[in-house]
Structure formats: C-alpha cells, structure tokens
CHARMM internal coordinates of N, CA and C (Angstrom, degrees):
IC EDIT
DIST 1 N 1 CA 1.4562
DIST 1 CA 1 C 1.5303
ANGL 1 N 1 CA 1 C 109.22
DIST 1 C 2 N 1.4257
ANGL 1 CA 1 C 2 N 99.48
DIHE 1 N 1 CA 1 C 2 N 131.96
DIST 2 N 2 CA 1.9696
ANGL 1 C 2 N 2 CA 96.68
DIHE 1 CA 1 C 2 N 2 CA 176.12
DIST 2 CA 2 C 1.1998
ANGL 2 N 2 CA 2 C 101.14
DIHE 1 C 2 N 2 CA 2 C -83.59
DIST 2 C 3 N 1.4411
ANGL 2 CA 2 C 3 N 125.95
DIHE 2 N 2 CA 2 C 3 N 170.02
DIST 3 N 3 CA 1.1972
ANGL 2 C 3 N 3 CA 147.93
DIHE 2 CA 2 C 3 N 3 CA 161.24
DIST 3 CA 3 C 1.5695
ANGL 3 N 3 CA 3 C 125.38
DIHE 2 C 3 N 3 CA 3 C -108.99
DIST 3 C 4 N 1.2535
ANGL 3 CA 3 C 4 N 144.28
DIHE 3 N 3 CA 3 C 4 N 132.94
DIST 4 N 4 CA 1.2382
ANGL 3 C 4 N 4 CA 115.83
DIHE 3 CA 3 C 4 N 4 CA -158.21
DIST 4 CA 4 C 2.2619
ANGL 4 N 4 CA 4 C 92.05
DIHE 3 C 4 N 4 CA 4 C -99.90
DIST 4 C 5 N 1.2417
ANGL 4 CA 4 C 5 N 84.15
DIHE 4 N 4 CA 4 C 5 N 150.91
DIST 5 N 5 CA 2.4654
ANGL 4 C 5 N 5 CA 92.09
DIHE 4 CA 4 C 5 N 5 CA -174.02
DIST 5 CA 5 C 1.3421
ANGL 5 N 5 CA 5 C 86.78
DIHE 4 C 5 N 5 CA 5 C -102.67
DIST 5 C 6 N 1.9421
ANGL 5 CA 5 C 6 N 76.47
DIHE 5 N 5 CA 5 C 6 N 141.98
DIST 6 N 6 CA 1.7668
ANGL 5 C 6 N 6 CA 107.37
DIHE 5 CA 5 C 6 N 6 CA 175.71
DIST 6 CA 6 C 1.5189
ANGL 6 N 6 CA 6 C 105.07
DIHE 5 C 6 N 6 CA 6 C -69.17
DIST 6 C 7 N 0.7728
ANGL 6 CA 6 C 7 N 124.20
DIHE 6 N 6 CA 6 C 7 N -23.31
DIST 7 N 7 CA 1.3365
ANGL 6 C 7 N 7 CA 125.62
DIHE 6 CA 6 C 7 N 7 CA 166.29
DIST 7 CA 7 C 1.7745
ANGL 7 N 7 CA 7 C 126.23
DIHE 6 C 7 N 7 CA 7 C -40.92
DIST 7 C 8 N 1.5332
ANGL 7 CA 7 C 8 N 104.01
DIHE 7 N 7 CA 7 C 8 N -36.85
DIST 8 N 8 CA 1.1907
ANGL 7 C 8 N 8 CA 138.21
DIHE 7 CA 7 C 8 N 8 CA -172.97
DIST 8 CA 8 C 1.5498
ANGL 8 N 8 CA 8 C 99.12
DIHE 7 C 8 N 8 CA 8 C -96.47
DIST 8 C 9 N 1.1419
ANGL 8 CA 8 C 9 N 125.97
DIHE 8 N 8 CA 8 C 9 N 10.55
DIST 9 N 9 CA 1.7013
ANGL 8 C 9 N 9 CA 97.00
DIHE 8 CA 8 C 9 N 9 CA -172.65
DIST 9 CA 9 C 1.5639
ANGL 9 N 9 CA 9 C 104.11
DIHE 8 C 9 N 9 CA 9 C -125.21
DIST 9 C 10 N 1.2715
ANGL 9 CA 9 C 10 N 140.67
DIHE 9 N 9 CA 9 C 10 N 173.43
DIST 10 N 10 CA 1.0923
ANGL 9 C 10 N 10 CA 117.87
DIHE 9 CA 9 C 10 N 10 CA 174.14
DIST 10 CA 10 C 1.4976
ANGL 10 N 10 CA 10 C 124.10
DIHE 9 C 10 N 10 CA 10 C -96.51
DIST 10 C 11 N 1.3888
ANGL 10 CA 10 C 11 N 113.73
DIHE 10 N 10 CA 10 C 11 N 6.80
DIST 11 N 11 CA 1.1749
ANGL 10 C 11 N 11 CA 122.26
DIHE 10 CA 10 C 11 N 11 CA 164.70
DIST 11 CA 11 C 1.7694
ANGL 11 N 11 CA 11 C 133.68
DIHE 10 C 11 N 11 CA 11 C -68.43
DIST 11 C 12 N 1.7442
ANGL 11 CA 11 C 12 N 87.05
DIHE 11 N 11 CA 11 C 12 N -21.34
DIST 12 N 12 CA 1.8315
ANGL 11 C 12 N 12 CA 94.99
DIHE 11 CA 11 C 12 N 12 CA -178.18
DIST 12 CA 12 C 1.6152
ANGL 12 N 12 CA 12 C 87.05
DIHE 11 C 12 N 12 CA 12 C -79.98
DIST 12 C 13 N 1.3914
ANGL 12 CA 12 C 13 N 87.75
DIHE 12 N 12 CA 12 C 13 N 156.89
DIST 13 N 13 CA 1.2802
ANGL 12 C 13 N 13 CA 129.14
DIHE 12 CA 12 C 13 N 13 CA 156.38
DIST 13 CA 13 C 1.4234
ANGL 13 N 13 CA 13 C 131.37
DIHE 12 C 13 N 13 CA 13 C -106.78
DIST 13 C 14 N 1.0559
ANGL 13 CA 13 C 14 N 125.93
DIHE 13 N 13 CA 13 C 14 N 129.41
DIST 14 N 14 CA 1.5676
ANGL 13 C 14 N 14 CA 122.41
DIHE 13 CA 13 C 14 N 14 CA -159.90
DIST 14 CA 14 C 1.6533
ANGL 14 N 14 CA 14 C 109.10
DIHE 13 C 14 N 14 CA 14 C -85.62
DIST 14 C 15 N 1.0618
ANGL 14 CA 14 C 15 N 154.25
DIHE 14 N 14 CA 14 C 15 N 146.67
DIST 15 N 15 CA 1.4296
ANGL 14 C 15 N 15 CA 147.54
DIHE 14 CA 14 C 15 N 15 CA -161.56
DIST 15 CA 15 C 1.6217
ANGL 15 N 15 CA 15 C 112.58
DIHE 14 C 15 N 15 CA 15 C -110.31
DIST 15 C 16 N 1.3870
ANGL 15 CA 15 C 16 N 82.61
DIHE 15 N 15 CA 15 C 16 N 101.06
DIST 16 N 16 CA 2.2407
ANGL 15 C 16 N 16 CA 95.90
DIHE 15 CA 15 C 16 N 16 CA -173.97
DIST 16 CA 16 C 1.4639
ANGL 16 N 16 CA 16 C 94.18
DIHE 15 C 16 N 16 CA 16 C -60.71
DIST 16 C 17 N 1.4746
ANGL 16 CA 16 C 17 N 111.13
DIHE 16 N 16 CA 16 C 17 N 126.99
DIST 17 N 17 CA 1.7191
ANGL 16 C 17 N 17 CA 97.36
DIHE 16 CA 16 C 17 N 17 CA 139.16
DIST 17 CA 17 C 1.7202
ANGL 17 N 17 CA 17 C 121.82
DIHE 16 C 17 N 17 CA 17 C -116.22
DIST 17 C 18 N 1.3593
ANGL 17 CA 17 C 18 N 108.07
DIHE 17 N 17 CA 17 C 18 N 133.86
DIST 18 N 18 CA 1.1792
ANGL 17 C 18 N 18 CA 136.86
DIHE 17 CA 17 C 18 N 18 CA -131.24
DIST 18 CA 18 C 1.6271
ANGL 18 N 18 CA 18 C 95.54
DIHE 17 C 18 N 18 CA 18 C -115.09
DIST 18 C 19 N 1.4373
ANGL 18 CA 18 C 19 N 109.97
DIHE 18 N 18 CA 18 C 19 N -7.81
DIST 19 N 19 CA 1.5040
ANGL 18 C 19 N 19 CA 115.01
DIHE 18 CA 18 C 19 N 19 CA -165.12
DIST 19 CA 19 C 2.0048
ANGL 19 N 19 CA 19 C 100.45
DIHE 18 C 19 N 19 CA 19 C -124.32
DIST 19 C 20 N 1.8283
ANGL 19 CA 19 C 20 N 100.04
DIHE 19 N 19 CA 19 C 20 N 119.55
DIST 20 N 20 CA 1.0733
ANGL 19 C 20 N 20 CA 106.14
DIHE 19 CA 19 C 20 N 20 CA -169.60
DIST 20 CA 20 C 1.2828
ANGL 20 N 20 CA 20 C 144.95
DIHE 19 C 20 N 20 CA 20 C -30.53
DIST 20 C 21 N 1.5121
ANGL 20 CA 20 C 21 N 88.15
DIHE 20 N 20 CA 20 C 21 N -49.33
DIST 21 N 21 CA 1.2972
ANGL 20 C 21 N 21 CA 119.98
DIHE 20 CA 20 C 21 N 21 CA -155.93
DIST 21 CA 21 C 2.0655
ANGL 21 N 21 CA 21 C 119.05
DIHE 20 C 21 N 21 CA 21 C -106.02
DIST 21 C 22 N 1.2742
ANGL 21 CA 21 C 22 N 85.85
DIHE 21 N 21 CA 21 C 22 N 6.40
DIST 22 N 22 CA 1.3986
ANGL 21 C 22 N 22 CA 90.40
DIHE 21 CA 21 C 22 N 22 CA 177.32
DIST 22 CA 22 C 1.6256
ANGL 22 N 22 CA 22 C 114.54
DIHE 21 C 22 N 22 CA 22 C -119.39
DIST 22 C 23 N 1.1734
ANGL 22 CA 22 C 23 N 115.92
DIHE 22 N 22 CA 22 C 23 N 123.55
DIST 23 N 23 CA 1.6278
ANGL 22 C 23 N 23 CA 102.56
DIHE 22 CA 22 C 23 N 23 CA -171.01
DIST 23 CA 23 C 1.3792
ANGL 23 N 23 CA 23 C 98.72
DIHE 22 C 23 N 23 CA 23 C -54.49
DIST 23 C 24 N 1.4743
ANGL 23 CA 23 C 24 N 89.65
DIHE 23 N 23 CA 23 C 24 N 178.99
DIST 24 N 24 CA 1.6524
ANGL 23 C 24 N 24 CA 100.11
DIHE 23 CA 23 C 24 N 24 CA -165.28
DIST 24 CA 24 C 1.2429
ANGL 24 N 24 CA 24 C 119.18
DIHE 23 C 24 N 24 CA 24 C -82.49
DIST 24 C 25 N 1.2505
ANGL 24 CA 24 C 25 N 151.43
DIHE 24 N 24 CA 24 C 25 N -166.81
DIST 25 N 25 CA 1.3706
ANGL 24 C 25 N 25 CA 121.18
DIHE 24 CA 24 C 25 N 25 CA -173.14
DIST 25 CA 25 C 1.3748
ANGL 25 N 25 CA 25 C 88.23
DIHE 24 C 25 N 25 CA 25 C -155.14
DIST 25 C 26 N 1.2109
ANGL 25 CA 25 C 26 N 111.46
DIHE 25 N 25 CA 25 C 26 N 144.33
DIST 26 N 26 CA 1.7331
ANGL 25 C 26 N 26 CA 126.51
DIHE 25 CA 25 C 26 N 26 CA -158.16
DIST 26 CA 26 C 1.3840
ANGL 26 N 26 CA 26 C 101.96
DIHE 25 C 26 N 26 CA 26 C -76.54
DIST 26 C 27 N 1.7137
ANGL 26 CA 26 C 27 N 113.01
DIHE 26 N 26 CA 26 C 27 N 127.98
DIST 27 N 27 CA 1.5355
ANGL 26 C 27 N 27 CA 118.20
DIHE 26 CA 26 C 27 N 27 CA -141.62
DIST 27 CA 27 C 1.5816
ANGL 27 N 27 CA 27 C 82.57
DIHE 26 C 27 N 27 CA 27 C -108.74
DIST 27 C 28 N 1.3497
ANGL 27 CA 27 C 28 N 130.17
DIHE 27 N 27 CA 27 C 28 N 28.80
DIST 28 N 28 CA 1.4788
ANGL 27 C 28 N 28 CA 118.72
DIHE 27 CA 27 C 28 N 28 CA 153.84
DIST 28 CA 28 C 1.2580
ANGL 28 N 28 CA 28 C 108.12
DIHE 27 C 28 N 28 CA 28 C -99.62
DIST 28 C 29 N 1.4863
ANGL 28 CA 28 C 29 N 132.30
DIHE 28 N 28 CA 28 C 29 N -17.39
DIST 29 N 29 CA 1.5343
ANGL 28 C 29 N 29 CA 135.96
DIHE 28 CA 28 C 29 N 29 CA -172.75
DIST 29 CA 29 C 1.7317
ANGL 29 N 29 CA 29 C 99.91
DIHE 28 C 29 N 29 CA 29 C -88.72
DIST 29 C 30 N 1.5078
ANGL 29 CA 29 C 30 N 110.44
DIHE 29 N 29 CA 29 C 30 N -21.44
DIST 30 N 30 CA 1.4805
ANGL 29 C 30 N 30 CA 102.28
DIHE 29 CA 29 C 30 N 30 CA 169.78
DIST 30 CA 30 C 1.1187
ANGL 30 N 30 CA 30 C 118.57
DIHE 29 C 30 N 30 CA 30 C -146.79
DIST 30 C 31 N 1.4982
ANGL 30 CA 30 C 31 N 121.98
DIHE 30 N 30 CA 30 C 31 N 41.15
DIST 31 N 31 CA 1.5571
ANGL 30 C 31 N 31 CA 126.56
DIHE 30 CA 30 C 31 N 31 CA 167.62
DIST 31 CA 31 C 1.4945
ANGL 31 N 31 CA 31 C 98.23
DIHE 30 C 31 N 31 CA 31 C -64.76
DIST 31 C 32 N 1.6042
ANGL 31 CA 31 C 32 N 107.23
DIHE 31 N 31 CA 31 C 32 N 166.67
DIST 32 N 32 CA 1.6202
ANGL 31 C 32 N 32 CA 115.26
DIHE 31 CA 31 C 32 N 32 CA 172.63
DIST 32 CA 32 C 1.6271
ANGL 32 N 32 CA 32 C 102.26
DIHE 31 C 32 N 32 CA 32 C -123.17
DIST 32 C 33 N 1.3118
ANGL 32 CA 32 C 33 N 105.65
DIHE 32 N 32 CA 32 C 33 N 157.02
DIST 33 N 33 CA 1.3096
ANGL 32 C 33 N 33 CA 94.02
DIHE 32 CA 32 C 33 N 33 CA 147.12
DIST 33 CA 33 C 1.3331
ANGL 33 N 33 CA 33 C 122.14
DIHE 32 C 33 N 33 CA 33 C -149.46
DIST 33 C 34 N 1.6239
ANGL 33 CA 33 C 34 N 97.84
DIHE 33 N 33 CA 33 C 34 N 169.30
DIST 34 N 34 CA 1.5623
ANGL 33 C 34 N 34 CA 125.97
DIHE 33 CA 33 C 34 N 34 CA -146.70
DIST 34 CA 34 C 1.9254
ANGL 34 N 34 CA 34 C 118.08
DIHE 33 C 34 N 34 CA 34 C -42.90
DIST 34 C 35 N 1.4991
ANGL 34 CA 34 C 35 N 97.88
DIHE 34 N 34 CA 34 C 35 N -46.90
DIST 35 N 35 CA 1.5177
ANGL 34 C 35 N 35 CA 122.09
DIHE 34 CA 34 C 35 N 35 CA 165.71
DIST 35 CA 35 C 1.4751
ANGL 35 N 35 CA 35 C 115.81
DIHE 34 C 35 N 35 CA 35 C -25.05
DIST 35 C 36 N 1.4273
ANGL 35 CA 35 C 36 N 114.16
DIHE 35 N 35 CA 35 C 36 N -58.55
DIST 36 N 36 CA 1.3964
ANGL 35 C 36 N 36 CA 119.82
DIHE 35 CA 35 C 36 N 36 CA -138.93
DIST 36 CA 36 C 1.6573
ANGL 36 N 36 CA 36 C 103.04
DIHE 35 C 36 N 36 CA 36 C -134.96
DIST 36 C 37 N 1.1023
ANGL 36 CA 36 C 37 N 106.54
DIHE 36 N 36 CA 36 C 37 N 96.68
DIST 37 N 37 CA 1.5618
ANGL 36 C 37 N 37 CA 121.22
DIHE 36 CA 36 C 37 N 37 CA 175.87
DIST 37 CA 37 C 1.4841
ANGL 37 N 37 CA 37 C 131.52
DIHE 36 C 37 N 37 CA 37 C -166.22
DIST 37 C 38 N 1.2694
ANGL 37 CA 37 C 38 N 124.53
DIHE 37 N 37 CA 37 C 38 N -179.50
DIST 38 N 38 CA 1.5553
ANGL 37 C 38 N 38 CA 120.30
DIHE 37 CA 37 C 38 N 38 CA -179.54
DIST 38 CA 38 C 1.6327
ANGL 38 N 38 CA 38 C 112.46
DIHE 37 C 38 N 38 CA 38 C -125.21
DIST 38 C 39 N 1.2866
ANGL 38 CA 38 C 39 N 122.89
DIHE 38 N 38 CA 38 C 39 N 135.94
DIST 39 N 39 CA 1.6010
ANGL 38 C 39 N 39 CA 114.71
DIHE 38 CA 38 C 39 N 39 CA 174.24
DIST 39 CA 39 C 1.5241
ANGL 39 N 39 CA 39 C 95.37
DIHE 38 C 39 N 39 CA 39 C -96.54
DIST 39 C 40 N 1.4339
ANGL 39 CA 39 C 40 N 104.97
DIHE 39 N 39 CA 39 C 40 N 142.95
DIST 40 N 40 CA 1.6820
ANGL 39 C 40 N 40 CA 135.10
DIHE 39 CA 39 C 40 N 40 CA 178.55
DIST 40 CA 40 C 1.9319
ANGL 40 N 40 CA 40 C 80.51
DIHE 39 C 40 N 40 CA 40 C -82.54
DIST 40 C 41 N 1.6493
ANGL 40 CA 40 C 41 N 92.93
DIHE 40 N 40 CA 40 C 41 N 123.76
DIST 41 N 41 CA 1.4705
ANGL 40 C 41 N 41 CA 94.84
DIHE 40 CA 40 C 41 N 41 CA 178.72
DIST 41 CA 41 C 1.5854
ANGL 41 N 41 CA 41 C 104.57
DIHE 40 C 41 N 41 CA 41 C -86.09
DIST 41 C 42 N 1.2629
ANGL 41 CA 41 C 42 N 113.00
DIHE 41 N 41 CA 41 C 42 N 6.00
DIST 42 N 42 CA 1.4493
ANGL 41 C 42 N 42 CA 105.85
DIHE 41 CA 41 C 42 N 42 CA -176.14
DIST 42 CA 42 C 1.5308
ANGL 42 N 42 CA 42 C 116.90
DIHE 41 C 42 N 42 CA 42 C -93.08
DIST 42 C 43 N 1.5803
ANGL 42 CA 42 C 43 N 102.12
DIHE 42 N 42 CA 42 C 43 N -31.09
DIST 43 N 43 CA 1.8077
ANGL 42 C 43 N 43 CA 111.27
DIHE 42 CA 42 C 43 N 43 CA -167.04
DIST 43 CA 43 C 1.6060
ANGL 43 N 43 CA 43 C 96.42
DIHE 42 C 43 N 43 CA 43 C -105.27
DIST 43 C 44 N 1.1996
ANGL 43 CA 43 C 44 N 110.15
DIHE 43 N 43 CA 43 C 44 N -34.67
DIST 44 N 44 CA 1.5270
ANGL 43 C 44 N 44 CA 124.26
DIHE 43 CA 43 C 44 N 44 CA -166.40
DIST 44 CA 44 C 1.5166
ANGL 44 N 44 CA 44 C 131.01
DIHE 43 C 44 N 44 CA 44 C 80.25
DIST 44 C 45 N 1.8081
ANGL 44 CA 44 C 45 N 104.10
DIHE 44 N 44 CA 44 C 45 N -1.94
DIST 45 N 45 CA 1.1952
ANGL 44 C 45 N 45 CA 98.26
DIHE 44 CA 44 C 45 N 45 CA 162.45
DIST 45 CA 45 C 1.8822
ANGL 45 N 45 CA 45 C 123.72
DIHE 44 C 45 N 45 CA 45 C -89.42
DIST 45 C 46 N 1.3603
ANGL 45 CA 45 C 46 N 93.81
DIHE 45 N 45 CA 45 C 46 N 146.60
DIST 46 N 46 CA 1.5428
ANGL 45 C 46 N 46 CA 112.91
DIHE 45 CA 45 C 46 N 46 CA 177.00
DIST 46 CA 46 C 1.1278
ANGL 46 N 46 CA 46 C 122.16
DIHE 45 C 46 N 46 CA 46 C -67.18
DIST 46 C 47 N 1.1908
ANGL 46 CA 46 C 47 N 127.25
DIHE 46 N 46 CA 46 C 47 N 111.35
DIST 47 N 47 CA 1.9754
ANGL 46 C 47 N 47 CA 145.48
DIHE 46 CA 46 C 47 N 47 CA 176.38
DIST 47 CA 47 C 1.4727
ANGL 47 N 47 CA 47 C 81.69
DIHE 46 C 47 N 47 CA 47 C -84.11
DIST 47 C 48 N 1.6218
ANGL 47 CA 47 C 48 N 104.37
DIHE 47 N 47 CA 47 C 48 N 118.79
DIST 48 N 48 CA 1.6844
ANGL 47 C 48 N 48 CA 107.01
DIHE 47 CA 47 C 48 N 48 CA 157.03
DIST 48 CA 48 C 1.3061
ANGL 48 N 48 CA 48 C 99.72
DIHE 47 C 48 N 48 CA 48 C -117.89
DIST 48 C 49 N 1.4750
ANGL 48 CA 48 C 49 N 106.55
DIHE 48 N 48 CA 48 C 49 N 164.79
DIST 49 N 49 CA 1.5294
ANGL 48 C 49 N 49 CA 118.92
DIHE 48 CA 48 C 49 N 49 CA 169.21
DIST 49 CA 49 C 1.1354
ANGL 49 N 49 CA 49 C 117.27
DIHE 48 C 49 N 49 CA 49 C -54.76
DIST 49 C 50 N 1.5942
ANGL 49 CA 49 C 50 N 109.85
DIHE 49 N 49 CA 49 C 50 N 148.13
DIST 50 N 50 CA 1.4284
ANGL 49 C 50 N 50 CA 117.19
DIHE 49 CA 49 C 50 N 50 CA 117.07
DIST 50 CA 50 C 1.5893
ANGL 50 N 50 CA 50 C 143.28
DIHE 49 C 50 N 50 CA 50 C 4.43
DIST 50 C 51 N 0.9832
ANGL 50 CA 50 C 51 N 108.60
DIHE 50 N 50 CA 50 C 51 N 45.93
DIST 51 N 51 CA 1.7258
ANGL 50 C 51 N 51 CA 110.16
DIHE 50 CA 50 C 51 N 51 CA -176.43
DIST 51 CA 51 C 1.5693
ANGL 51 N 51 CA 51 C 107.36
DIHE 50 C 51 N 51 CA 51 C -21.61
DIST 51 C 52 N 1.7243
ANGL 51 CA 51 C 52 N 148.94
DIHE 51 N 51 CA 51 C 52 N -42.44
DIST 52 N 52 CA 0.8921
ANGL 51 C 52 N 52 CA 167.66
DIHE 51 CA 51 C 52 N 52 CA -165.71
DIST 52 CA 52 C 1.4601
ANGL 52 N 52 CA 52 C 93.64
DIHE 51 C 52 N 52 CA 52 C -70.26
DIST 52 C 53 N 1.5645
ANGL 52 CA 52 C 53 N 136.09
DIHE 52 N 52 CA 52 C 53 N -58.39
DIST 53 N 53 CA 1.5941
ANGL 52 C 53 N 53 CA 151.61
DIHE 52 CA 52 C 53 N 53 CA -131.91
DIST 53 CA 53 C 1.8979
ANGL 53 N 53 CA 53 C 72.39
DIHE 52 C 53 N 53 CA 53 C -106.66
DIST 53 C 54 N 0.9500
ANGL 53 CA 53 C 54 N 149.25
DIHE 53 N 53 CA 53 C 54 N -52.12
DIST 54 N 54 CA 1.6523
ANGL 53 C 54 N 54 CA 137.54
DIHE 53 CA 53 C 54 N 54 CA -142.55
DIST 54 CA 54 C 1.6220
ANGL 54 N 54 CA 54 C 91.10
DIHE 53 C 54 N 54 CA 54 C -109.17
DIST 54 C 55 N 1.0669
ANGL 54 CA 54 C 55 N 135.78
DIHE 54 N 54 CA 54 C 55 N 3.16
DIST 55 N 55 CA 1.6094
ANGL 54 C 55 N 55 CA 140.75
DIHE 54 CA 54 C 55 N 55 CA 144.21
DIST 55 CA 55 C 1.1790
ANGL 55 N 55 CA 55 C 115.83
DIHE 54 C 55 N 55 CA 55 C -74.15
DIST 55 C 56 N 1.2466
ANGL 55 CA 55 C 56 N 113.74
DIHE 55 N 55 CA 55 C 56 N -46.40
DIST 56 N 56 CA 1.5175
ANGL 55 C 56 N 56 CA 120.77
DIHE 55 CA 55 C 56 N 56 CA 174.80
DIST 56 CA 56 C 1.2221
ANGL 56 N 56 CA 56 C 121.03
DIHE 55 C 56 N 56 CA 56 C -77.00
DIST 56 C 57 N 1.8103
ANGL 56 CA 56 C 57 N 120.23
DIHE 56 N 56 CA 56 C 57 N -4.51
DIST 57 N 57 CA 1.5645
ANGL 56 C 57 N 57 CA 114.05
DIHE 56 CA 56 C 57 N 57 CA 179.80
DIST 57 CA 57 C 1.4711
ANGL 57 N 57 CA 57 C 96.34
DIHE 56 C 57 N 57 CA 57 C -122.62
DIST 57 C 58 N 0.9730
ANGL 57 CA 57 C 58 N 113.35
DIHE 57 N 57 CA 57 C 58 N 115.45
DIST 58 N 58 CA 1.2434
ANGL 57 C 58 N 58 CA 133.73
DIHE 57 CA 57 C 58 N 58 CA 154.91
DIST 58 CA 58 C 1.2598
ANGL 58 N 58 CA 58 C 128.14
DIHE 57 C 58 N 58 CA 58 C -20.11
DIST 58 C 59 N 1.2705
ANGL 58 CA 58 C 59 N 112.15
DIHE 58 N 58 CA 58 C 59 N -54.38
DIST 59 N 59 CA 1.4770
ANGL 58 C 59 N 59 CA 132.21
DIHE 58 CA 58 C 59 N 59 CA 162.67
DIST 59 CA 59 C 1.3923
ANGL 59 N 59 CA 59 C 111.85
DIHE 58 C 59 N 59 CA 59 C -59.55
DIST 59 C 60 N 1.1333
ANGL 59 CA 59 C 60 N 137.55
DIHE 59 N 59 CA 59 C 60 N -19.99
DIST 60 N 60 CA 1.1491
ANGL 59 C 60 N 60 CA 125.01
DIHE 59 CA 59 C 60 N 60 CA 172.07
DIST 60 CA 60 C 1.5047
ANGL 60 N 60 CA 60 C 111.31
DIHE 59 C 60 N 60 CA 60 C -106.86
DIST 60 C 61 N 1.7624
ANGL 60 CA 60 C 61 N 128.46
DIHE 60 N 60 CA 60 C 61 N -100.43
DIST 61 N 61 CA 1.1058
ANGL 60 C 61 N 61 CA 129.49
DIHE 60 CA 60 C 61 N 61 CA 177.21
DIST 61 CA 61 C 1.9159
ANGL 61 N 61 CA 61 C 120.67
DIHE 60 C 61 N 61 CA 61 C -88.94
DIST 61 C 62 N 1.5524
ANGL 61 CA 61 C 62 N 104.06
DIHE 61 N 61 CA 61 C 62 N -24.45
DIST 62 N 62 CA 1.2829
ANGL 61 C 62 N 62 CA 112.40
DIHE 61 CA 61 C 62 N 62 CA 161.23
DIST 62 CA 62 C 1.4915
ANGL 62 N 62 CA 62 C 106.29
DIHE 61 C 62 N 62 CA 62 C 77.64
DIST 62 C 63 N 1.5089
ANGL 62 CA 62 C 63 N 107.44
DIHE 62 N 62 CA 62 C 63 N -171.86
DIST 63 N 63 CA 1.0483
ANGL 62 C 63 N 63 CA 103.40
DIHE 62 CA 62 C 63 N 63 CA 174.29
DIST 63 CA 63 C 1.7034
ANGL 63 N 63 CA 63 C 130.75
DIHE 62 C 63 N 63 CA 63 C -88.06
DIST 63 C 64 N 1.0894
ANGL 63 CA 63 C 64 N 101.87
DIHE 63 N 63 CA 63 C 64 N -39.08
DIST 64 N 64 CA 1.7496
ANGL 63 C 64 N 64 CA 116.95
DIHE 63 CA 63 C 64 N 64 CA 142.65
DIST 64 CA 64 C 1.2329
ANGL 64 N 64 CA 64 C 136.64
DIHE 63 C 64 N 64 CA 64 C -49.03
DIST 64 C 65 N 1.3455
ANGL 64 CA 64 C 65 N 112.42
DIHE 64 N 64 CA 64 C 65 N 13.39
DIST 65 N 65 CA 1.3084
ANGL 64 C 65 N 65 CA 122.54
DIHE 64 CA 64 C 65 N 65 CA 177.72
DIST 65 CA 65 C 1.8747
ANGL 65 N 65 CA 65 C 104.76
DIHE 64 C 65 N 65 CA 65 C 35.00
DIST 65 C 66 N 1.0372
ANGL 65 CA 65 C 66 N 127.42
DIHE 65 N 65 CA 65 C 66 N 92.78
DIST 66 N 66 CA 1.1959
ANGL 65 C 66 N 66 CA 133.38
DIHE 65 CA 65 C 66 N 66 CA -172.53
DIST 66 CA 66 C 1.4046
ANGL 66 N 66 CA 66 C 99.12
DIHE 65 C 66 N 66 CA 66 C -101.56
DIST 66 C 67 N 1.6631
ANGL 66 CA 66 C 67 N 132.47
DIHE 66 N 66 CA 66 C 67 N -25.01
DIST 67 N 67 CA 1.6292
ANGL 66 C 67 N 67 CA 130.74
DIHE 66 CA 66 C 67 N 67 CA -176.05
DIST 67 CA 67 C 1.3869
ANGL 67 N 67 CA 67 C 102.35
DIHE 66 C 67 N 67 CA 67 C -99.56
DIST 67 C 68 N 1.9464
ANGL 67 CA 67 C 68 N 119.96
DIHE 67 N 67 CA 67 C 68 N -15.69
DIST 68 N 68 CA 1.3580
ANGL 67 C 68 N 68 CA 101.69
DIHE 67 CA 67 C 68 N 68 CA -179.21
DIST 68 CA 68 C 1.7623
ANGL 68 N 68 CA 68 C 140.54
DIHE 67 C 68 N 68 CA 68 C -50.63
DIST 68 C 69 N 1.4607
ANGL 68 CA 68 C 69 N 112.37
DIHE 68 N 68 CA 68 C 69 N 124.01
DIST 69 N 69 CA 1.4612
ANGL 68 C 69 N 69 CA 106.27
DIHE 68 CA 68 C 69 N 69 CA -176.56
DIST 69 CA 69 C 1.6286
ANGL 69 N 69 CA 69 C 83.49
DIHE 68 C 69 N 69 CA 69 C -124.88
DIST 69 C 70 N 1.3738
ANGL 69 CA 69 C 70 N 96.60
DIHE 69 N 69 CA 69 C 70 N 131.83
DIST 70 N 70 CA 2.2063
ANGL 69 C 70 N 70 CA 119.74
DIHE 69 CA 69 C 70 N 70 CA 178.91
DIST 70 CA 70 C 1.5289
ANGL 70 N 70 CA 70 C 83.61
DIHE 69 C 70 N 70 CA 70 C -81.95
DIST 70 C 71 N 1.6945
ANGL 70 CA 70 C 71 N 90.69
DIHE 70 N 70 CA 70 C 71 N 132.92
DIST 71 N 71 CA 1.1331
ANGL 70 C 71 N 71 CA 117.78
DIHE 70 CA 70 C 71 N 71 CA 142.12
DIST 71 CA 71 C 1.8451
ANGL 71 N 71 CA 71 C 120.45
DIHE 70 C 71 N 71 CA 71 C -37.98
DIST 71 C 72 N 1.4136
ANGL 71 CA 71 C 72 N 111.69
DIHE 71 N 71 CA 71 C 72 N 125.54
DIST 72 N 72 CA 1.4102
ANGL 71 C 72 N 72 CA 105.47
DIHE 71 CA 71 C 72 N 72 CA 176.54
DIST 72 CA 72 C 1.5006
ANGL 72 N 72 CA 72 C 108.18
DIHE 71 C 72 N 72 CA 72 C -85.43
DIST 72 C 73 N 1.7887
ANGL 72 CA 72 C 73 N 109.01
DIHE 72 N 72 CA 72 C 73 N 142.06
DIST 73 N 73 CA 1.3659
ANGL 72 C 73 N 73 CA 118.08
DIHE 72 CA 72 C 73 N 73 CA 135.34
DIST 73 CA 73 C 0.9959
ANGL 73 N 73 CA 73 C 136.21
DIHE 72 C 73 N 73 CA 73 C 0.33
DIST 73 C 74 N 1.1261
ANGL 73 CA 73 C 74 N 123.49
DIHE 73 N 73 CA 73 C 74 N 113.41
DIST 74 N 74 CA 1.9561
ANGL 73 C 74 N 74 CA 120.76
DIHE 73 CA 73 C 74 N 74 CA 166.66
DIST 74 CA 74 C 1.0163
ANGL 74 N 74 CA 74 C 88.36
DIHE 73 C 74 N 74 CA 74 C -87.07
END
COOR INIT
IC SEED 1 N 1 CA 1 C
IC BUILD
C-alpha cells in the first residue's frame, strides 16, 4: 500500500534554516504543516507542527494522511 508524503501536499512547509553556521538540516525531519498549530496571542505568530508528530496522530492527519491535498501540476 502507498502512502501519500507531506512533502507532496500543499500544506507542508519546508523548514528554512536561517542560522549560518549550522548546516542545514533535512526539512523532512522538520517541515510543519499548515493544518495544525497554535498562534502566541501575544506576538501573533503561528507555531505549527511537526508534519512528522500530525502523521503520527491520528487525530489530526494520521497515518493515512486523511488532510492530504497533492500539490498541483504545472
């Protein structure tokens, strides 16, 4: 059975690193995605998950990817 990758959906987010001096760190072990997160009511930016952690919960995208939507075709 395939599975469809967050990588593939348009909900991941790819993981910038923003810090010089550290190689970059493979943005499938810490992409987020868009779905599943909390806004800091103080700054207003949004902490999303773990794309990896919302595969693994059921309740959210699971393992069946139940929120996956594919990237479209050019």
């Amino acid at each position: 059975m395939k599975f469809p990758i967050c990588t593939n959906c348009v909900h991941f987010l790819e993981h910038k690193n923003y810090y010089p001096y550290d190689s970059p760190p493979d943005s499938k072990e810490y992409g987020q995605c868009k779905l599943f997160g909390q806004i800091d009511l103080i700054t207003g930016v949004i902490e999303y998950d773990y794309a990896k952690f919302c595969r693994s919960d059921a309740t959210k995208c699971g393992k069946n990817a139940t929120k996956f939507e594919e990237i479209p075709k050019k």
